[in-house]
C-alpha positions as CSV (number, residue, x, y, z in Angstrom):
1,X,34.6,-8.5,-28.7
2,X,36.4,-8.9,-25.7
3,X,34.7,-9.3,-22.1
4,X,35.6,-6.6,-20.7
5,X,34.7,-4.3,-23.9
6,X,31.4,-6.8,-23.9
7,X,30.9,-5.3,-20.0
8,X,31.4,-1.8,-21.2
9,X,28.7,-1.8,-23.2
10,X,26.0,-3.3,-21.1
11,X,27.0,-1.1,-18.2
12,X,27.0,1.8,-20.7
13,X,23.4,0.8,-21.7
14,X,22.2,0.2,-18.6
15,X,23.5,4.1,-17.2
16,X,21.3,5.1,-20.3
17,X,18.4,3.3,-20.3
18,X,17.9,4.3,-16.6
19,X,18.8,8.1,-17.4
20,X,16.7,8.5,-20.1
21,X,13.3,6.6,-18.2
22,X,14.4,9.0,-15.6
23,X,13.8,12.0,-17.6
24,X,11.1,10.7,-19.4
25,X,9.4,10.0,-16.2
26,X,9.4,13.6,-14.5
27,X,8.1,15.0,-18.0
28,X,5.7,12.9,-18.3
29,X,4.2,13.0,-14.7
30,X,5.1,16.8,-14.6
31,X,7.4,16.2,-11.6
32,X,7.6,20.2,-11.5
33,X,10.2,19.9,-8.8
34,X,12.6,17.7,-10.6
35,X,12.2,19.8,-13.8
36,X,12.3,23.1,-12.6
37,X,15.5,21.4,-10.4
38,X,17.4,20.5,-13.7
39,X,16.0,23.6,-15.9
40,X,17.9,25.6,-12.6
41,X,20.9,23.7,-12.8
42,X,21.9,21.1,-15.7
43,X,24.5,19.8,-13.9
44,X,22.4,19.0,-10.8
45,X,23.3,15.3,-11.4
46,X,26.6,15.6,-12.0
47,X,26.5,17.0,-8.5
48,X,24.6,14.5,-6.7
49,X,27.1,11.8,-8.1
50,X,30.0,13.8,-6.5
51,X,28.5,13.9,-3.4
52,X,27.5,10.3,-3.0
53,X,31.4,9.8,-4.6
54,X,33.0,11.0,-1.4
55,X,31.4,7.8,1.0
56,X,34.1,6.2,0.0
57,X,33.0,3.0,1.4
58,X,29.7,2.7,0.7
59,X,28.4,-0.2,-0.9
60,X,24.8,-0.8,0.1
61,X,21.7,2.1,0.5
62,X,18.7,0.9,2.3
63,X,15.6,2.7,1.3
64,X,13.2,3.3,3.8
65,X,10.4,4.8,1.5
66,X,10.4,3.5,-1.6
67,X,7.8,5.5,-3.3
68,X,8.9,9.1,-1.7
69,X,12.5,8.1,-2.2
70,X,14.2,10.6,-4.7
71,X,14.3,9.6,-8.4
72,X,17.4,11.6,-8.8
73,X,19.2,10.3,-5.7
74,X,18.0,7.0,-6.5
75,X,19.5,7.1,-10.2
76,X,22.6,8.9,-8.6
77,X,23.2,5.8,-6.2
78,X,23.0,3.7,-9.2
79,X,25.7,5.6,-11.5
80,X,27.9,5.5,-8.9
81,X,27.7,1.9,-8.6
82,X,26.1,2.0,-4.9
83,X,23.5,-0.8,-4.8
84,X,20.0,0.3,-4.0
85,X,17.6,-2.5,-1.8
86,X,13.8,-1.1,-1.2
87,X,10.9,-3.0,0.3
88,X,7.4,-2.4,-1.3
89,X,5.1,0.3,1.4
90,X,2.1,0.6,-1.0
91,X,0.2,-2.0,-3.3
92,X,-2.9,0.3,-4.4
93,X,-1.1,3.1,-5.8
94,X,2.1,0.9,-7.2
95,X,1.2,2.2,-10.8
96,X,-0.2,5.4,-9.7
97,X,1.6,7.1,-7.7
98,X,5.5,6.5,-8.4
99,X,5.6,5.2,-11.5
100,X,10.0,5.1,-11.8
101,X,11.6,2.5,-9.4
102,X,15.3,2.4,-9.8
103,X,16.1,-0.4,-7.1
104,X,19.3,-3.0,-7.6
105,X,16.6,-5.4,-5.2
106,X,13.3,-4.7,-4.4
107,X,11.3,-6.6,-1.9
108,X,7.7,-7.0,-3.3
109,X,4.3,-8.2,-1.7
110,X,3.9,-10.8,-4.1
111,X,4.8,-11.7,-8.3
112,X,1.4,-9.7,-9.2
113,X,2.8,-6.7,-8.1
114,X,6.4,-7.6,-10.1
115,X,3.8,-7.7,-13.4
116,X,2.0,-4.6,-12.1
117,X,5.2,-2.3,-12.0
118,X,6.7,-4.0,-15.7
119,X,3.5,-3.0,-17.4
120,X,2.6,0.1,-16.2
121,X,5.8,1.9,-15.4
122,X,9.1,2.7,-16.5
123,X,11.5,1.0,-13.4
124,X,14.6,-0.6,-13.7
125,X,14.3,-3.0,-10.9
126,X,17.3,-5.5,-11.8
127,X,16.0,-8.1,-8.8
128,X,12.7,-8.9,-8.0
129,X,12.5,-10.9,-4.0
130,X,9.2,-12.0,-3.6
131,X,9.2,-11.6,0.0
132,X,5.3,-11.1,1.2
133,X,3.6,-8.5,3.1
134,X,5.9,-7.4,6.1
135,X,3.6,-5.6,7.8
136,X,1.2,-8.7,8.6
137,X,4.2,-9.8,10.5
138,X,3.5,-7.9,13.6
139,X,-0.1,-8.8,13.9
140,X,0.7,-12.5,13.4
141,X,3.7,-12.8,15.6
142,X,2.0,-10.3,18.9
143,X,0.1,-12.0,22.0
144,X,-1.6,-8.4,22.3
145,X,-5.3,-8.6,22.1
146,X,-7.5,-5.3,23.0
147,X,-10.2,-6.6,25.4
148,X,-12.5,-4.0,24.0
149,X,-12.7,-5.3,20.4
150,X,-12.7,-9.2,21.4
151,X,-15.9,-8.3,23.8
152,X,-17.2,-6.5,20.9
153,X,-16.6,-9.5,18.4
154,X,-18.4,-12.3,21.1
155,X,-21.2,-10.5,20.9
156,X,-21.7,-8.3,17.2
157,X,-20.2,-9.5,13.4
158,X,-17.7,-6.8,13.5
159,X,-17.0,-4.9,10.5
160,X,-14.0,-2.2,10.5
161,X,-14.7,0.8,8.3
162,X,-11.3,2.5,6.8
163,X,-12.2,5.8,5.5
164,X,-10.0,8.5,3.8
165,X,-8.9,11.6,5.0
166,X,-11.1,14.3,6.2
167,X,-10.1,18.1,6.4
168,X,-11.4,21.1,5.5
169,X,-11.6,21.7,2.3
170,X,-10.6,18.7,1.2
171,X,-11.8,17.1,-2.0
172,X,-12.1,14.1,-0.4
173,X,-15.2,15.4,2.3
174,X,-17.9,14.7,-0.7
175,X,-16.9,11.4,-1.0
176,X,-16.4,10.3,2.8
177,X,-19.6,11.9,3.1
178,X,-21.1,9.2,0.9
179,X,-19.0,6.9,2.3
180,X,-20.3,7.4,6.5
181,X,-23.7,7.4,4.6
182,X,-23.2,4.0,3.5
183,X,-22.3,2.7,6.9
184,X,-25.1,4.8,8.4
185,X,-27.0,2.0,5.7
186,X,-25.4,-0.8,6.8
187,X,-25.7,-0.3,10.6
188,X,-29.9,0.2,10.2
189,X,-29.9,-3.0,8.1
190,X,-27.8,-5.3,10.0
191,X,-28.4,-5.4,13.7
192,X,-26.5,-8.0,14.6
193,X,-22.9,-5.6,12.9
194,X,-21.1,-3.5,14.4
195,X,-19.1,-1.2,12.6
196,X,-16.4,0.8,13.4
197,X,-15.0,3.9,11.5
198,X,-10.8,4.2,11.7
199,X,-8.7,6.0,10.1
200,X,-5.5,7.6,10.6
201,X,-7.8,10.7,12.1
202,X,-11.3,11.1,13.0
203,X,-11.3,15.0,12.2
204,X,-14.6,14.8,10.0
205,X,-16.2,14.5,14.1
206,X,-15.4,18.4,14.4
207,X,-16.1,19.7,10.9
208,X,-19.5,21.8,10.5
209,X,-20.1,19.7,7.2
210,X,-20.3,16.7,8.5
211,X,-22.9,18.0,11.7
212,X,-25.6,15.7,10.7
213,X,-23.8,12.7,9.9
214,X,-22.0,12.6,13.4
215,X,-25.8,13.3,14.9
216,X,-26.6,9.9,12.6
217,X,-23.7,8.2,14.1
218,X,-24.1,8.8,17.7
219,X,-27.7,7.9,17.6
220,X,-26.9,4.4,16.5
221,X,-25.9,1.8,19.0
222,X,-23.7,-0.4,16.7
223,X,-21.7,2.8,15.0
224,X,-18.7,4.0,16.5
225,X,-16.1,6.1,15.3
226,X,-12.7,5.0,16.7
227,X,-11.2,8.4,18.6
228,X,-8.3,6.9,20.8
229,X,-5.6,6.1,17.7
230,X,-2.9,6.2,19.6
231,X,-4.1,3.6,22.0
232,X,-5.8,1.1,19.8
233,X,-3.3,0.1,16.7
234,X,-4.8,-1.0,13.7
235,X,-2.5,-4.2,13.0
236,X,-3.5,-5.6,16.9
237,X,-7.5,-4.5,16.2
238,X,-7.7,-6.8,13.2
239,X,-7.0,-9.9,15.3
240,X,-11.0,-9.1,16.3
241,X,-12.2,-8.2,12.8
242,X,-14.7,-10.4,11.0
243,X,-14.7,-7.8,7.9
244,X,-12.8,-4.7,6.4
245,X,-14.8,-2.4,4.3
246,X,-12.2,0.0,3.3
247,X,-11.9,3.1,0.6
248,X,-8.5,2.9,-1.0
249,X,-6.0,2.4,1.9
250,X,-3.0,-0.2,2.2
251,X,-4.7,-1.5,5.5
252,X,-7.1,-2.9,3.6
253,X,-4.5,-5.0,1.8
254,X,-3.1,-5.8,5.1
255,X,-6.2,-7.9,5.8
256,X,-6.4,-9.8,2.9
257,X,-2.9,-10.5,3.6
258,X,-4.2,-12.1,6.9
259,X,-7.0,-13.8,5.4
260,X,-9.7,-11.5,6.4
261,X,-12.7,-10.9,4.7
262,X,-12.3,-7.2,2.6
263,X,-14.6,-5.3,0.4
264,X,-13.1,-2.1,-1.4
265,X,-15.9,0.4,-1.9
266,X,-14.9,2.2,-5.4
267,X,-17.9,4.0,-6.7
268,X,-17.3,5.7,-10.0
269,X,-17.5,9.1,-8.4
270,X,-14.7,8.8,-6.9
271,X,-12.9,9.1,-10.0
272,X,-9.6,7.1,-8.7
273,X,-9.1,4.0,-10.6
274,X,-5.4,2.7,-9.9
275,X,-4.7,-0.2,-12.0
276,X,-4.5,-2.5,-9.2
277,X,-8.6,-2.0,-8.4
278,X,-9.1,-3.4,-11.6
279,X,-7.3,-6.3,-10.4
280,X,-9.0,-6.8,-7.8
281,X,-12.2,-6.6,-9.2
282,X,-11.4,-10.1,-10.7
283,X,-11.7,-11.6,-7.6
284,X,-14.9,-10.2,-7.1
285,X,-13.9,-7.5,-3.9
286,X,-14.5,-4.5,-5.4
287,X,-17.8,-2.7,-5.0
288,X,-19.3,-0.1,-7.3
289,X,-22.0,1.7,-5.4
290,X,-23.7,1.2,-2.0
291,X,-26.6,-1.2,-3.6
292,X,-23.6,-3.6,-4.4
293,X,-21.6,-3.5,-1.2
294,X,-24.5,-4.0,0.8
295,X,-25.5,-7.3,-0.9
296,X,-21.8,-8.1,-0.6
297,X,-22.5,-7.7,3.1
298,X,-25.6,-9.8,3.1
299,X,-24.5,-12.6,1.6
300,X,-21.4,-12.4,4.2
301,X,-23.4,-12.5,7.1
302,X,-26.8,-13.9,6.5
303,X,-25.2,-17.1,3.8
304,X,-21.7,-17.1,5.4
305,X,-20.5,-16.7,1.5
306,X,-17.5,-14.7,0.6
307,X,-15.4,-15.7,-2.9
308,X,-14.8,-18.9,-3.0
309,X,-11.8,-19.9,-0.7
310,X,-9.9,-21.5,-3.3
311,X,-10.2,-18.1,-5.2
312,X,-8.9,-16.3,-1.8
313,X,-5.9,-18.2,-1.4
314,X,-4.9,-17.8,-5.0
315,X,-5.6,-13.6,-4.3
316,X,-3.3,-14.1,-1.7
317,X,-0.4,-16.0,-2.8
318,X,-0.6,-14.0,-5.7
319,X,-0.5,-10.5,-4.3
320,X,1.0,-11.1,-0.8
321,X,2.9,-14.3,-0.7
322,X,0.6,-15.8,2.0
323,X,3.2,-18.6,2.8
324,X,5.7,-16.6,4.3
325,X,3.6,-14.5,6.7
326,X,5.2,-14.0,10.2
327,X,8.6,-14.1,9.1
328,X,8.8,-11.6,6.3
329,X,10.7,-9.2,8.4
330,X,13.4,-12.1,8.9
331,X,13.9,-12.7,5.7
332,X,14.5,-9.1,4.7
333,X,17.1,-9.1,7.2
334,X,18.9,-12.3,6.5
335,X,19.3,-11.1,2.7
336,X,20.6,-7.6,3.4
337,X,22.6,-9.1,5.9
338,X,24.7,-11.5,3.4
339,X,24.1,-7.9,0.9
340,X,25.8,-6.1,3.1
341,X,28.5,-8.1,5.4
342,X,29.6,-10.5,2.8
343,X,29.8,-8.0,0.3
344,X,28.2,-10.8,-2.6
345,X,25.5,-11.1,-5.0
346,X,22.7,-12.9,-3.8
């Protein structure tokens, strides 16, 4: 067989492996947009590929999001050649969430995640960059300290709370509740904490269902809920973080990135087990229910005993590529660059 017949046929079973794990994908994850999308029109790929024909010169397509990034663009880019480079947003929901990468390189956190997304999805990732967590990059590389959270840590253990979500009606509300009930917990036991509640909002404050817990709250002198977001950034408040108790939230994997203390509170009730938890829970960071997590805490503050360190570093290398912290963004940059100007494979 000739090379070029030889080069046929992988391309040819390339375009059909990633078509048919395409399709497999939405049915099986009951994408209703993408099926009702192609049950509407059959040839709706056909026209996506005629569309992306007409850049003429486009060689390269920088993803911003990889795991809201259209599977059907993203399998569109690919048929017509156009090389697709993604850098990993997300490590807790990796297998959960999107669960069809189509990405010509893909910059990951660390080789765990590369193992996470073979076993438990069907991408076609052709180049794997172990690159490291870029968002720790900011925290590392800023002077920016916020005076109120470095007086805070001189004086208290602090401890940042990340909770989920909380509107009305939302699912979520039973289980924050039994999450600010925990801290409420936590507070009364350990004097010498401080703990503060962030999230990406602090609606719960002016829900009706969460009237006694907020009463709870302000009544306790080392409890706070965080209220000015926009002022006080989460990557600078973890400089002046001594631990991160966090519900499932990538902020959380932020701070291991950094080398901060975390506990993930994942009571059974909560009924969301992504596949990474479980990994986690090797490492012994995971907690099951508040009896658990507060012994977790103890032995934190009272024994100055987390996992062992050896055990940390290899948690971080392994999931976030600790050695390369501070100038992940750089090294995105410097690749794309030679992707992109010199037009080669790298």
């Amino acid at each position: 067989m000739t090379k070029s017949k030889e080069s046929w046929n992988a391309k040819f079973q390339t375009i059909f492996l990633k078509t048919y794990c395409f399709f497999k994908d939405i049915i099986n994850n009951k994408d209703i947009y993408l099926i009702f999308t192609f049950l509407n029109d059959i040839k709706h790929l056909n026209r996506l590929v005629n569309q992306i024909q007409r850049l003429e010169n486009a060689k390269v397509a920088i993803i911003y999001y990889d795991y809201l990034f259209r599977k059907d663009v993203s399998l569109a880019l690919s048929l017509c050649g156009i090389k697709t480079v993604a850098a990993q947003e997300r490590g807790l929901i990796t297998s959960t969430i999107l669960s069809f990468y189509n990405f010509d390189y893909y910059y990951i956190w660390g080789q765990a995640f590369e193992n996470i997304i073979k076993k438990y999805t069907l991408s076609n990732v052709s180049n794997y960059i172990i690159s490291g967590y870029i968002k720790s990059d900011f925290t590392i590389n800023t002077d920016k300290n916020y005076l109120k959270y470095q007086t805070l840590q001189e004086k208290y253990f602090v401890i940042l709370a990340l909770d989920f979500h909380s509107e009305i009606g939302s699912p979520l509300n039973k289980f924050n509740k039994q999450f600010y009930n925990l801290l409420i917990k936590i507070a009364e036991k350990f004097s010498n904490a401080y703990i503060i509640i962030k999230g990406k909002n602090a609606r719960f404050l002016e829900l009706d269902e969460f009237a006694d817990i907020t009463k709870k709250i302000n009544e306790l002198p080392n409890l706070a809920v965080e209220t000015l977001l926009k002022k006080y950034k989460s990557d600078i408040i973890l400089k002046n973080v001594d631990l991160v108790l966090a519900c499932i939230t990538s902020l959380a994997e932020q701070a291991i990135a950094l080398g901060i203390k975390t506990i993930f509170y994942n009571p059974p009730e909560l009924n969301y087990p992504p596949k990474e938890i479980d990994e986690y829970a090797k490492y012994e960071i995971v907690a099951n229910n508040d009896e658990q997590t507060i012994a977790m805490i103890d032995k934190i503050i009272n024994r100055k005993e987390y996992i062992a360190d050896i055990k940390f570093a290899e948690l971080r290398n392994n999931y976030f590529f600790r050695q390369n912290n501070g100038k992940i963004e750089i090294t995105i940059k410097n690749h794309i660059k030679k992707l992109v100007l010199e037009n080669k494979e790298v």
